[in-house]
DOMARTOR-860500 format. One line per 5 residues: for each residue x, y, z of N, C-alpha, C. Coordinates in pm, whole numbers. Layout:
BEGIN
X/Y/Z/X/Y/Z/X/Y/Z  ...
//
This chain:
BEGIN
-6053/9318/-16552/-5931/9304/-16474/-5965/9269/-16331  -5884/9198/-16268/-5934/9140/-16133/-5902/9298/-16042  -5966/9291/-15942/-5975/9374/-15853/-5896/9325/-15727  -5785/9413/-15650/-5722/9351/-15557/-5829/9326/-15431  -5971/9421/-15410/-6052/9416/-15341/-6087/9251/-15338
-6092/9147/-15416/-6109/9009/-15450/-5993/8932/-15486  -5906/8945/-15454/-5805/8920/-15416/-5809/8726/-15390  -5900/8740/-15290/-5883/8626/-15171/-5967/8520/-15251  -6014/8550/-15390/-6144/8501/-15480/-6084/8410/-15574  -5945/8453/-15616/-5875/8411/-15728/-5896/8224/-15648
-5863/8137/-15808/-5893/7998/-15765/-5695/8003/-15749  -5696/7883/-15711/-5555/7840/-15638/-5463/7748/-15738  -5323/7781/-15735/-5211/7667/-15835/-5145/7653/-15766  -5058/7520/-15737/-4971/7549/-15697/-4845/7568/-15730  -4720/7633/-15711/-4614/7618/-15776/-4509/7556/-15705
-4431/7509/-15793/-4279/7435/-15748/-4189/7549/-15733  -4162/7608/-15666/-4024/7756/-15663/-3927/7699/-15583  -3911/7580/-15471/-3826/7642/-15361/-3782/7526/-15275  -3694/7522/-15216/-3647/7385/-15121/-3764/7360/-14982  -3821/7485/-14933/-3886/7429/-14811/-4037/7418/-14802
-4056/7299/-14905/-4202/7261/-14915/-4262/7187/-14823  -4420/7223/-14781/-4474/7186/-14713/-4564/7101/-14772  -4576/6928/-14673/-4685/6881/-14733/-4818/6915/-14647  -4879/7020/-14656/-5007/7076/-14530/-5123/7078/-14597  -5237/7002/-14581/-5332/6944/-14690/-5413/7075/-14698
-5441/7125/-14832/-5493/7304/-14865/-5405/7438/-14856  -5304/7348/-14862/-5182/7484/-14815/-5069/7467/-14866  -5012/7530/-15014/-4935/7454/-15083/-4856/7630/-14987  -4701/7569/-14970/-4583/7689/-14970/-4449/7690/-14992  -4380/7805/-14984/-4260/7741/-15001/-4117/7821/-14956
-4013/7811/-14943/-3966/7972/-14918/-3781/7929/-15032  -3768/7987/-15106/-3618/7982/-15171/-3540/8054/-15064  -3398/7948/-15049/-3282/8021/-14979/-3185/8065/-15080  -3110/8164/-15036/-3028/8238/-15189/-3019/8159/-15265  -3010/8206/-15409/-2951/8154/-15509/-3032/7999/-15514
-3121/7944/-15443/-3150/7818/-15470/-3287/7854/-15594  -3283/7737/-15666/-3344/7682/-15800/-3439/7541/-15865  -3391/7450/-15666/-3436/7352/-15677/-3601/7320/-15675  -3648/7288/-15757/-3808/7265/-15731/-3852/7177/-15596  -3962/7255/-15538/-3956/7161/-15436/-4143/7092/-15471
-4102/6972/-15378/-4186/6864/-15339/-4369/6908/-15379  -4418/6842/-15435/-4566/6862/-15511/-4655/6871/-15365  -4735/6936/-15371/-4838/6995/-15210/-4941/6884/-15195  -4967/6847/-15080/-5092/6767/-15065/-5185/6798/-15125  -5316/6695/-15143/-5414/6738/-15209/-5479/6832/-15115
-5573/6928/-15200/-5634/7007/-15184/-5775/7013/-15087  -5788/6925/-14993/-5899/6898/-14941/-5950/6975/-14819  -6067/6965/-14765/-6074/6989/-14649/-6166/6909/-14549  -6165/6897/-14416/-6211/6829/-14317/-6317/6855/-14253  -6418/6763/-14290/-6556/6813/-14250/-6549/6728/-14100
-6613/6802/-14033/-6672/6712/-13845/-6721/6583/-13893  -6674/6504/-13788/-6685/6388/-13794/-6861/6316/-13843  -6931/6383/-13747/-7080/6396/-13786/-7152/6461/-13847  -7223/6447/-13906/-7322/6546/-14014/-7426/6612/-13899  -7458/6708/-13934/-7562/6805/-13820/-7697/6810/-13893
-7780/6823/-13810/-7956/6834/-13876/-7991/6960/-13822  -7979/7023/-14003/-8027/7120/-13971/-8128/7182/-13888  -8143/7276/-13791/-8267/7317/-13715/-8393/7440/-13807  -8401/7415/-13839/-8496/7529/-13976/-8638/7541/-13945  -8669/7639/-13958/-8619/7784/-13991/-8569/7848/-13896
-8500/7967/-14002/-8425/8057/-13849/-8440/8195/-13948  -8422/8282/-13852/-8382/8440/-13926/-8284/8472/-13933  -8181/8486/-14015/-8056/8572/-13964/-8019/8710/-14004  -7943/8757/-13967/-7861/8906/-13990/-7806/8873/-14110  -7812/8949/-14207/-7692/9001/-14363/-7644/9119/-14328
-7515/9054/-14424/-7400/9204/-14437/-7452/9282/-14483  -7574/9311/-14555/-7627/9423/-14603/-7739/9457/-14558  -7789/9431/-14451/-7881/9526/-14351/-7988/9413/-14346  -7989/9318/-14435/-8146/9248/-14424/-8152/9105/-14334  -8257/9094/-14321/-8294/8989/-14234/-8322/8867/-14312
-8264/8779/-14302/-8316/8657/-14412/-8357/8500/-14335  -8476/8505/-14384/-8552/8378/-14357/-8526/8225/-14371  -8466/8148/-14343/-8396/8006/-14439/-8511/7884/-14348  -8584/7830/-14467/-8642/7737/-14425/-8608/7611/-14514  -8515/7648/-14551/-8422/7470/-14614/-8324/7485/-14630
-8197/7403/-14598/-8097/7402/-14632/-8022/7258/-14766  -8140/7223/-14752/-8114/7091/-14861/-8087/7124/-14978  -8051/7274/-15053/-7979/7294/-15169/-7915/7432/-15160  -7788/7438/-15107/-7716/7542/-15101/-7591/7585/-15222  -7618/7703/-15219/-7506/7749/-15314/-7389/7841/-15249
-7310/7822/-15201/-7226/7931/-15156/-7146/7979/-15295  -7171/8102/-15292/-7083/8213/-15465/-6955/8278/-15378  -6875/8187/-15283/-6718/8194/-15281/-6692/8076/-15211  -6550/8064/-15265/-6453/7912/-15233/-6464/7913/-15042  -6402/8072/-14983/-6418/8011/-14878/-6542/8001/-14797
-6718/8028/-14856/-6827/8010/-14764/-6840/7853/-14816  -6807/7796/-14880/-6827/7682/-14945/-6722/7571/-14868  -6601/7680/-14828/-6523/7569/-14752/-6569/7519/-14573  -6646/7620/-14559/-6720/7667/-14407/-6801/7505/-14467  -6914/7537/-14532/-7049/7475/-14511/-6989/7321/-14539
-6895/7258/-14641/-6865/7109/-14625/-6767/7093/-14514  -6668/7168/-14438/-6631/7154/-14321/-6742/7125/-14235  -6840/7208/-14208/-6918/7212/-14097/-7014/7047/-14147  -7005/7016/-14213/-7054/6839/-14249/-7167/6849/-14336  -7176/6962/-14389/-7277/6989/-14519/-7286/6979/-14631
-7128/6900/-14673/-7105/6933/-14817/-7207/6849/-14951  -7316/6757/-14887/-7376/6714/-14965/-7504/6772/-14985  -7510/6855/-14933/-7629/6994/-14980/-7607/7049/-15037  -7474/7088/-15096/-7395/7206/-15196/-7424/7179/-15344  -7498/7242/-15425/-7578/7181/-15530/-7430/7240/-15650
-7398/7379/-15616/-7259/7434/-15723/-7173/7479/-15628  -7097/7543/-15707/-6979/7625/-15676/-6944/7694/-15752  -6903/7857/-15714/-6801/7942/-15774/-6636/7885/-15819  -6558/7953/-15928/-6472/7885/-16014/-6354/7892/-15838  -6336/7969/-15758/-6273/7959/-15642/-6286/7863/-15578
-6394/7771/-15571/-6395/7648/-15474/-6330/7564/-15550  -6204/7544/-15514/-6140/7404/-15593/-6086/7286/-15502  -6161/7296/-15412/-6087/7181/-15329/-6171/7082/-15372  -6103/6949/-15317/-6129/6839/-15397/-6324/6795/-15388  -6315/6774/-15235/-6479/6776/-15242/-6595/6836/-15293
-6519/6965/-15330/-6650/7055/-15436/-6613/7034/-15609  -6494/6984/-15652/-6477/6932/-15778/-6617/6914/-15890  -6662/6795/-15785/-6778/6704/-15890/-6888/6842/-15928  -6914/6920/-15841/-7051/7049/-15867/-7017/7140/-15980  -7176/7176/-16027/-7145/7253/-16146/-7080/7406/-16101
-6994/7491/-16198/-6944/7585/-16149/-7057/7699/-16193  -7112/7806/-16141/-7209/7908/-16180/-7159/8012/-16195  -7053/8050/-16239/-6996/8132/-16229/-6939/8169/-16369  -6923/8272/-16422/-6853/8312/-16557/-6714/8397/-16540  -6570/8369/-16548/-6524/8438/-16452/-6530/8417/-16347
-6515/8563/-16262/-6543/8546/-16141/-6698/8640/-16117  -6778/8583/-16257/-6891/8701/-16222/-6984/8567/-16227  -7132/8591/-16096/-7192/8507/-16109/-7254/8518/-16217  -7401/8383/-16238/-7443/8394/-16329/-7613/8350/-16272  -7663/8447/-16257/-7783/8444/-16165/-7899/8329/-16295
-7876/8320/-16422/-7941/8219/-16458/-7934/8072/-16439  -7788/8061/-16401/-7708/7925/-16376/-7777/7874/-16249  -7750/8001/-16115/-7780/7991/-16033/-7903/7958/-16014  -8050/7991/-16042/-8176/7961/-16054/-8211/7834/-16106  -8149/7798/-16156/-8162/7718/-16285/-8118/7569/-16191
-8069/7569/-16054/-8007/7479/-15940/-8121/7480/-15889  -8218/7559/-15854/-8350/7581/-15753/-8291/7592/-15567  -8187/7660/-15589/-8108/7658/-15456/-8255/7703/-15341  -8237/7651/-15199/-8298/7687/-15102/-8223/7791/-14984  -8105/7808/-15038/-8064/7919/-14989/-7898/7955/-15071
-7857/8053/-15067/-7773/8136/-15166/-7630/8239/-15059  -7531/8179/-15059/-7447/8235/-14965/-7390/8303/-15009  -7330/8435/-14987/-7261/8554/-15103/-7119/8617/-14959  -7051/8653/-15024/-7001/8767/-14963/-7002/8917/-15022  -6974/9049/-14961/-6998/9167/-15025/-6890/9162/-15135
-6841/9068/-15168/-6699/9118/-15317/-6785/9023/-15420  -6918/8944/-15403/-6929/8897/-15468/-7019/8953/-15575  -7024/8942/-15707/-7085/9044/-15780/-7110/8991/-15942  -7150/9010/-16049/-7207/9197/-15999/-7347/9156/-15916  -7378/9325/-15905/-7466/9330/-15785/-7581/9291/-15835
-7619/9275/-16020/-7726/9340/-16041/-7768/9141/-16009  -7682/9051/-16061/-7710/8938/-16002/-7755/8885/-15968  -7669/8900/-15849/-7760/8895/-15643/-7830/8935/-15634  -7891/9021/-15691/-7999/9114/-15658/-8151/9026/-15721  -8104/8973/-15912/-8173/8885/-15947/-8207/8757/-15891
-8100/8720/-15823/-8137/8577/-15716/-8225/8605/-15629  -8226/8712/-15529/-8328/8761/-15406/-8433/8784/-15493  -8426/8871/-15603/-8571/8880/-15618/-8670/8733/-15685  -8585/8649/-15692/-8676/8561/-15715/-8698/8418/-15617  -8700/8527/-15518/-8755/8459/-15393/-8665/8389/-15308
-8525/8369/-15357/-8441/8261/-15288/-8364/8369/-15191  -8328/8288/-15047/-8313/8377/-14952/-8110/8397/-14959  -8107/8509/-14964/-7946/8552/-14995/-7902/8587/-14870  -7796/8576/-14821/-7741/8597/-14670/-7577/8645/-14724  -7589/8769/-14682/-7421/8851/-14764/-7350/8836/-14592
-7242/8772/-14598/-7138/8737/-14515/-7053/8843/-14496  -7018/8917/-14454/-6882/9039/-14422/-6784/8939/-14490  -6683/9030/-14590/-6546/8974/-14582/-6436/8991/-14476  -6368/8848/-14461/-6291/8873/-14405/-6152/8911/-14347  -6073/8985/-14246/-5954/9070/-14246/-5876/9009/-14168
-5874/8964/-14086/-5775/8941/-13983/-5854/8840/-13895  -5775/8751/-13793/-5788/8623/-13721/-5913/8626/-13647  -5941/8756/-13601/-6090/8767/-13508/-6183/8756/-13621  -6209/8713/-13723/-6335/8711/-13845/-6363/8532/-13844  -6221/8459/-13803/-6261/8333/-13850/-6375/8263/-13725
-6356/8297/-13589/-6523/8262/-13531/-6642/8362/-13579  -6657/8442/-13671/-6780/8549/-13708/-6812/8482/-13795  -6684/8425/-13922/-6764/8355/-14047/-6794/8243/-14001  -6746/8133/-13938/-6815/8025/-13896/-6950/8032/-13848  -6964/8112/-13724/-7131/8155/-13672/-7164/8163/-13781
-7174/8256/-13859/-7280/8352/-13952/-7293/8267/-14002  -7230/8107/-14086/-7222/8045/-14167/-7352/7916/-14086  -7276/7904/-13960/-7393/7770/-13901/-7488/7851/-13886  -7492/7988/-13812/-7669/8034/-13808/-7780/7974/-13874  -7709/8027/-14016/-7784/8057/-14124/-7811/7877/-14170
-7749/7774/-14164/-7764/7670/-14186/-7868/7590/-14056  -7863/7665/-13976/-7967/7594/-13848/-7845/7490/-13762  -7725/7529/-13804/-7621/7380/-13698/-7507/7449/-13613  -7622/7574/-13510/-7501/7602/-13441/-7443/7560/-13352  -7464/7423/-13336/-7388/7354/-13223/-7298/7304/-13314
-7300/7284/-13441/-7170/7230/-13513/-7048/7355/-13571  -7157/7454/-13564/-7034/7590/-13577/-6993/7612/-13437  -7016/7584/-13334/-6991/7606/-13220/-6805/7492/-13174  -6824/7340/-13244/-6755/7276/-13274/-6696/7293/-13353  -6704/7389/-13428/-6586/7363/-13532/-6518/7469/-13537
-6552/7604/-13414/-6472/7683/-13394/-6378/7641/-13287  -6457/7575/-13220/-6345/7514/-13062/-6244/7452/-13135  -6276/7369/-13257/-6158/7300/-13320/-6027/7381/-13390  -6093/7472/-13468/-6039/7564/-13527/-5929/7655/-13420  -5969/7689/-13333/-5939/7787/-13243/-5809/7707/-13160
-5861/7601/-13113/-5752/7524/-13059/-5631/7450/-13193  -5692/7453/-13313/-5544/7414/-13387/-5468/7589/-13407  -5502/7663/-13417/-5456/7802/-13448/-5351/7829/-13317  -5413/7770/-13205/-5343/7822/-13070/-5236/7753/-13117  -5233/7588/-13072/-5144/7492/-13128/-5001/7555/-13211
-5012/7630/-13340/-4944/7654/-13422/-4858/7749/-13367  -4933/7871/-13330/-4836/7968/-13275/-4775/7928/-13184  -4814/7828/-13089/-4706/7819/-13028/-4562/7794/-13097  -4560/7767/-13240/-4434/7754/-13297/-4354/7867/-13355  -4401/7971/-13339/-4347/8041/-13346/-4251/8080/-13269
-4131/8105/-13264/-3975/8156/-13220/-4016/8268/-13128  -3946/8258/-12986/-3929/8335/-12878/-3874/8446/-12915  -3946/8607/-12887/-3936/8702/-12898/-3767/8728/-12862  -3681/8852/-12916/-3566/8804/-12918/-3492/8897/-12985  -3510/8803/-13110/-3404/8872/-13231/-3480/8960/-13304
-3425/9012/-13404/-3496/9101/-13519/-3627/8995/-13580  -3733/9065/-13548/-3842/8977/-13635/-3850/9029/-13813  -3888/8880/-13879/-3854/8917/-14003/-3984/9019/-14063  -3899/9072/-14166/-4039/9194/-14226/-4046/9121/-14366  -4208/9125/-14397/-4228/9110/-14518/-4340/9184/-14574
-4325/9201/-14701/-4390/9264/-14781/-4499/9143/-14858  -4590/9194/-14831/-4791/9101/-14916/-4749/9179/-15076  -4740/9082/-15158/-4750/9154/-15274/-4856/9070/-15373  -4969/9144/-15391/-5022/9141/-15509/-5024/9101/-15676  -5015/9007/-15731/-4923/9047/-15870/-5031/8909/-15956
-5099/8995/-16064/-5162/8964/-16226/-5072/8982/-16340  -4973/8936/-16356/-4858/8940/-16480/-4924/8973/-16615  -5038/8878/-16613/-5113/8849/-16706/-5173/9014/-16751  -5243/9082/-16640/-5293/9181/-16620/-5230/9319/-16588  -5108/9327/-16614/-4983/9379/-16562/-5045/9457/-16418
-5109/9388/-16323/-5182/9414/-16217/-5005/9446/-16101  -4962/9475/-16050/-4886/9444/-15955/-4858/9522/-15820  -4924/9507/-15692/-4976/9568/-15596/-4902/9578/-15490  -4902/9649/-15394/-4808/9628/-15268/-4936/9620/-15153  -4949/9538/-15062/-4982/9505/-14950/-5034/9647/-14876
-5124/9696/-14802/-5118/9787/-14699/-5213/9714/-14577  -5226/9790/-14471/-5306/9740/-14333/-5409/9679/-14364  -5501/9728/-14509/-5642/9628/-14488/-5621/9569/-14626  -5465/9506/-14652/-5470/9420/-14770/-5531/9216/-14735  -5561/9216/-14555/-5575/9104/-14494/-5493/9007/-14440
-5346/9013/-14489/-5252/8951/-14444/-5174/8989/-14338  -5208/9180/-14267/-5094/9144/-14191/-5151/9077/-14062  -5254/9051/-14009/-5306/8974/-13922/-5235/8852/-13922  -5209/8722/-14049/-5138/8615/-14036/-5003/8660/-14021  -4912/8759/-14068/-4785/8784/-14043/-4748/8806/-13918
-4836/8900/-13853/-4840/8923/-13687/-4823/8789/-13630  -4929/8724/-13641/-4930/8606/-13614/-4814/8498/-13575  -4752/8532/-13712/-4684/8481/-13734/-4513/8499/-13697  -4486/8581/-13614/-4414/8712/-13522/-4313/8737/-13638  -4445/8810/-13733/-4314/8888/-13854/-4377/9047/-13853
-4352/9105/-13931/-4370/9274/-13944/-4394/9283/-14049  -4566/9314/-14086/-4591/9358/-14219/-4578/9477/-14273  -4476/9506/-14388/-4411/9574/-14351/-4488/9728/-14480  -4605/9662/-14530/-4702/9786/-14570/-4759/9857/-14481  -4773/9788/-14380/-4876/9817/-14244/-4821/9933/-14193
-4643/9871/-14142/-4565/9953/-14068/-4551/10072/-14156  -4532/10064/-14291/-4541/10227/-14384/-4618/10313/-14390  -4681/10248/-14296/-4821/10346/-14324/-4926/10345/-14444  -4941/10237/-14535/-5008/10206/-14623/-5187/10184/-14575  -5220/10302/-14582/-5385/10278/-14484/-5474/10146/-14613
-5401/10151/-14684/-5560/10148/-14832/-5469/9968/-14820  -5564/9872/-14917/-5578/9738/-14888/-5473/9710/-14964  -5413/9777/-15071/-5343/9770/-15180/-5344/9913/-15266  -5165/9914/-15317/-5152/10044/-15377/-5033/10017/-15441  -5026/10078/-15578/-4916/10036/-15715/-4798/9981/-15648
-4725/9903/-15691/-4615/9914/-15670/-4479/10020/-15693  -4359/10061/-15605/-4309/10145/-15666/-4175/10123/-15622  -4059/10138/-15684/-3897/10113/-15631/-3889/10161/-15530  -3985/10322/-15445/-3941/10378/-15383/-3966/10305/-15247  -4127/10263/-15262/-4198/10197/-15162/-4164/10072/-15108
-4106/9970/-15238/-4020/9881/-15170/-3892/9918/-15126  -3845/10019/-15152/-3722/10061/-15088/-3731/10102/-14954  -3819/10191/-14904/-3862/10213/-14776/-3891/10111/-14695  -4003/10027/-14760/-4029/9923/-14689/-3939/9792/-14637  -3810/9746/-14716/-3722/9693/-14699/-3735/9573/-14643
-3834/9495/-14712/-3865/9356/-14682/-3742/9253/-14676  -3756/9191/-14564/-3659/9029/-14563/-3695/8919/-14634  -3855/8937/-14685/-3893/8840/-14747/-4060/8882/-14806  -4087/8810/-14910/-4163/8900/-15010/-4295/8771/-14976  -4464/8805/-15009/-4535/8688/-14961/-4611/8708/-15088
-4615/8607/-15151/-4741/8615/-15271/-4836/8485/-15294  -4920/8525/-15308/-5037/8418/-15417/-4978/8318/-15496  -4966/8217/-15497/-4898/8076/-15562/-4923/8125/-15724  -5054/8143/-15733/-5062/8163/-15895/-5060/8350/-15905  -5037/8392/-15868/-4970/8529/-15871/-4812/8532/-15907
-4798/8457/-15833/-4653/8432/-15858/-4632/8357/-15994  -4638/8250/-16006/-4660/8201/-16185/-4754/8253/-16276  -4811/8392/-16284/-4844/8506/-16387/-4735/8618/-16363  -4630/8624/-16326/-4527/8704/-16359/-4391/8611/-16389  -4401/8469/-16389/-4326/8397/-16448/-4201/8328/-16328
-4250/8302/-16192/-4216/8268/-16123/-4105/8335/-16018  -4020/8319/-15941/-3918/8393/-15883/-3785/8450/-16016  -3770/8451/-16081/-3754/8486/-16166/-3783/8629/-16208  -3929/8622/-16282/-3992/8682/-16319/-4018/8840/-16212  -4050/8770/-16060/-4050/8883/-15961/-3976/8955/-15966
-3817/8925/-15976/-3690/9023/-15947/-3712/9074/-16044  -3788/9086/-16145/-3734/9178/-16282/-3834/9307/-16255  -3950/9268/-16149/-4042/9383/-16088/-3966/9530/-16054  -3923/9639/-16121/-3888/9736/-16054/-3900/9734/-15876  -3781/9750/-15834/-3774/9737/-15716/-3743/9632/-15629
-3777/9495/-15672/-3767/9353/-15639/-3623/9356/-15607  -3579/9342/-15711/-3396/9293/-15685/-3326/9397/-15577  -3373/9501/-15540/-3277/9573/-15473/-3355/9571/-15330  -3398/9494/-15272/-3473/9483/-15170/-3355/9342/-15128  -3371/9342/-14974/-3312/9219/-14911/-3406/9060/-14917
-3511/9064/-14941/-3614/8952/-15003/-3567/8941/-15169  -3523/9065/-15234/-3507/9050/-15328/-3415/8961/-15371  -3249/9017/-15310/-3132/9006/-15335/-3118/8851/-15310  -3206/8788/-15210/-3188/8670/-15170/-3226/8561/-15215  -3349/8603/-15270/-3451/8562/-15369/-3527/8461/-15266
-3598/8533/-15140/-3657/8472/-15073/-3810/8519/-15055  -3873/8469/-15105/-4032/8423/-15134/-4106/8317/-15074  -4239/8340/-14986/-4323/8255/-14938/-4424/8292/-14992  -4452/8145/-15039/-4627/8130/-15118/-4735/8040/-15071  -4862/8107/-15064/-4934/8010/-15027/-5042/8018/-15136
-5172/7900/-15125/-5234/7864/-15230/-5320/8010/-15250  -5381/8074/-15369/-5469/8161/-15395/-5598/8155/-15290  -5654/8025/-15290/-5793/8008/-15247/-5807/7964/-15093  -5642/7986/-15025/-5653/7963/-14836/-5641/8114/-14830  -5529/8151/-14896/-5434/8242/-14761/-5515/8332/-14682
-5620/8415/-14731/-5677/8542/-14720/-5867/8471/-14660  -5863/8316/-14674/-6012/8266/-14674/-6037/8326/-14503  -5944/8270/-14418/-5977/8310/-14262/-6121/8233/-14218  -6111/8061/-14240/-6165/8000/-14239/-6123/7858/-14147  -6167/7729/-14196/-6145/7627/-14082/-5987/7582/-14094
-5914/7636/-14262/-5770/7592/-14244/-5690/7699/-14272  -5714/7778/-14161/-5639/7879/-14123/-5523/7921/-14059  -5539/7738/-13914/-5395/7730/-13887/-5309/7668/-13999  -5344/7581/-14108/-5230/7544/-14200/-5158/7624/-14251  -5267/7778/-14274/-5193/7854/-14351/-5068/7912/-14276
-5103/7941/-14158/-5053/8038/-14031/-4936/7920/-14018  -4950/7789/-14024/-4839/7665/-14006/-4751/7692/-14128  -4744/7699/-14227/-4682/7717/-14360/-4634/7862/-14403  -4677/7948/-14300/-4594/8082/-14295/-4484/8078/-14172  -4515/7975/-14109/-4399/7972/-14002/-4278/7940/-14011
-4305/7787/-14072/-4240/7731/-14170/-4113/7756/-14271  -4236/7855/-14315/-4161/7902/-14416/-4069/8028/-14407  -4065/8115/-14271/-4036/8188/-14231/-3862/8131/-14122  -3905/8039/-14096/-3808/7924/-13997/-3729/7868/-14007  -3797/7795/-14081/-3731/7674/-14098/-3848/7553/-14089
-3789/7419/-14126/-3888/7307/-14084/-3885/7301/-13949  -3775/7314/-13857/-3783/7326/-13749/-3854/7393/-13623  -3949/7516/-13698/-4046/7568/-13588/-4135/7502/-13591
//
């Protein structure tokens, strides 16, 4: 069963639910106004934007891991990143033709053609070897451990990335990501870029004022009868803030990342509008399917049947298209007009 801890791992669908579709390239969303039914508009392709120039690597270097060790990288000419978003870092940052695989999460279009190493969402440390990678990018959700553990010990240098929570992580994963590649003058660029489209966006956000809207992060494996409610370290309320809304697990006091859903909790919580996973949302059978969630329909997101979705494999990445996402919650929160 998927773990909400990996959450941000799931690969990406997009769905048709709603009139206010965005075409934002990696960022499918959408938001239904009452009672609407109309499918909206198919999402740009799935791509992402590498710097204009390719960087040479500087090698060797040492860097820091999330798990205490020091790792050595004296090539970068066959990399494996084992998640969609370290994989979206390294062909952003103009690397993507070093990327020998990919985990089943990297689905954007440029990592397509690579083999996937992954079974599930569990690596497959024979697959992986079996590439002769010169270096091996992980985050701590990536697993199992015994794995990773088989990749390091056979000599290839592993560098565990912190996952990430909120808007201050997306210049940490970029560094950690060029360190370790030897191109920190191109992670250096591609945070100035990053940083200045993120500013950009918020500025669209609506002048403090009126009631800001509250929404509820919900979790949901239909398939898995998984179905979760949002709390402070579920990762989203950083983009909602952002986004001048009120997450409204946060405000409940929900300390833990995710916790069952319950009539009572969405009742307390009393969302204006509900935020889910594109393919979360089509494993409980679409807006539809949500209201029949104990608790859904009697909520004001419920009653309205107002839902914003973004793709599985952006929302939670906190990576180089971070303002799209943060653009497509505004959006979708707004109107086309912010």
């Amino acid at each position: 069963m998927p773990t909400p801890a990996a959450s941000h791992r799931f690969p990406r669908l997009a769905v048709a639910v709603a009139a206010l579709a965005l075409a934002l390239t990696g960022c499918g969303g959408t938001a239904t106004p009452p009672g609407s039914s109309a499918p909206a508009a198919a999402a740009a392709p799935d791509r992402v934007e590498p710097l204009a120039a390719t960087p040479q690597p500087a090698l060797p270097v040492t860097v820091p891991s999330a798990d205490g060790a020091q790792v050595t990288v004296t090539s970068a000419d066959r990399v494996i990143p084992l998640t969609g978003s370290l994989n979206e870092i390294v062909h952003t940052l103009g690397l993507g033709g070093q990327v020998v695989a990919r985990d089943i999460t990297a689905t954007f279009e440029q990592a397509a053609r690579l083999p996937v190493v992954t079974r599930g969402h569990d690596v497959s440390a024979e697959s992986v070897l079996s590439l002769r990678p010169t270096l091996v990018l992980t985050e701590t959700t990536t697993g199992p451990a015994e794995a990773v553990q088989q990749i390091r010990d056979a000599g290839i240098p592993v560098l565990v990335v912190a996952p990430a929570k909120g808007l201050d992580d997306v210049p940490k994963r970029i560094d950690t990501v060029a360190a370790a590649l030897g191109v920190k003058d191109a992670g250096a660029q591609l945070n100035q870029r990053t940083a200045d489209r993120i500013a950009a966006v918020r500025k669209n956000v609506p002048a403090a004022g009126g009631k800001q809207p509250r929404v509820a992060f919900l979790y949901l494996r239909g398939t898995a009868s998984v179905y979760l409610l949002g709390g402070s370290d579920s990762g989203a309320a950083s983009l909602l803030e952002a986004a001048g809304a009120v997450d409204t697990g946060k405000e409940s006091g929900l300390g833990k990342d995710f916790t069952p859903i319950t009539s009572e909790a969405l009742a307390a919580a009393a969302p204006d509008a509900i935020l889910v996973m594109s393919k979360g949302l089509e494993s409980v059978g679409g807006i539809d399917g949500l209201v029949k969630i104990p608790g859904v329909a009697q909520t004001p997101a419920g009653m309205d049947r107002r839902v914003l979705t973004v793709d599985d494999g952006v929302l939670l990445n906190y990576g180089p298209r971070t303002d799209q996402v943060l653009s497509s919650l505004i959006t979708q929160l707004y109107g086309k007009g912010a």
